[in-house]
N, C-alpha and C positions, 0 to 999 in steps of 0.2 A: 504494500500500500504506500503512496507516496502520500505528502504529506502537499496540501496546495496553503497559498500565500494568498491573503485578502489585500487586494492592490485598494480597498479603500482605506487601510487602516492608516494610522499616522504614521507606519514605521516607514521611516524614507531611509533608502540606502543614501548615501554622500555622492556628489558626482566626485569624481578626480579633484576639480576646482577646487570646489567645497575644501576637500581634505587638503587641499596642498595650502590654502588660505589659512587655516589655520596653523598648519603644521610651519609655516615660514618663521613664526616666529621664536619658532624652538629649536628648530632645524641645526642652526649653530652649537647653541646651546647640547644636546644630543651627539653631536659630533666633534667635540671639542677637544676631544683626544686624539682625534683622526689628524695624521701627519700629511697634510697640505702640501707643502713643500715638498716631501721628500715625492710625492705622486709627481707631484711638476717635474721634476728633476728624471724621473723614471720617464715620463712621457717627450720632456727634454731632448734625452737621449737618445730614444725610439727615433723621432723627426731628424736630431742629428745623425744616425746610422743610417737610415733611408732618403731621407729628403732634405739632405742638408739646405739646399736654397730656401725650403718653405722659409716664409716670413710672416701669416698669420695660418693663424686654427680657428676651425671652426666648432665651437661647443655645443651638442646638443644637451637639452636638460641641464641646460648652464645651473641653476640653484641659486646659491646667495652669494654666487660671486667667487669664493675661497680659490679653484683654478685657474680661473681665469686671471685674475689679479695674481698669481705665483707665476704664471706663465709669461704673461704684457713683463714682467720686473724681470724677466731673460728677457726680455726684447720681441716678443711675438705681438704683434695685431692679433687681439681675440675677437672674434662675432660670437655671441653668445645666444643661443635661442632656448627661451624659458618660457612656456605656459600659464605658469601663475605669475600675475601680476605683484600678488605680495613676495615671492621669491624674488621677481626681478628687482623689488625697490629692494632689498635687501642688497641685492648685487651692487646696486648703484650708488646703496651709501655705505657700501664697501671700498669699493674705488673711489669714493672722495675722500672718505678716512684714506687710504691710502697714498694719495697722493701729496 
């Protein structure tokens, strides 16, 4: 027997948005142990072993920034493409802290 779902009840699943909206603001927070830098430096390497002329990256699911900003401070042009909106301000006032 399977079990059915009354699509009138209040129980709303989250879209993607939803969750990523709210999760931006902990995101950091959550991952604050995670070594930034040293992933830049791994991915660094990768584009100098293969594609040394490359001069930007392009990031998908850029987040709040932390890549991309390790990577632009080697000298790359990053594009970053991020779907939640609260992630990307995140990003952007990463990079002005940063700068």
């Amino acid at each position: 027997m399977t079990e059915s779902r009354d699509n009138t009840s209040n129980d709303k699943i989250p879209s993607n948005t939803e969750v990523f909206a709210d999760y931006a603001g902990y995101y950091d927070l959550l991952y604050r142990d995670k070594n930034y830098e040293t992933e830049a430096e791994y991915v660094s390497g990768l584009i100098q072993k293969f594609h040394p002329a490359a001069q930007s990256i392009l990031e998908l699911g850029s987040g709040t920034g932390k890549h991309a900003c390790s990577l632009a401070e080697r000298g790359y042009k990053i594009h970053g493409i991020e779907r939640s909106p609260e992630m990307l301000g995140q990003s952007q006032s990463s990079a002005i802290k940063r700068n």
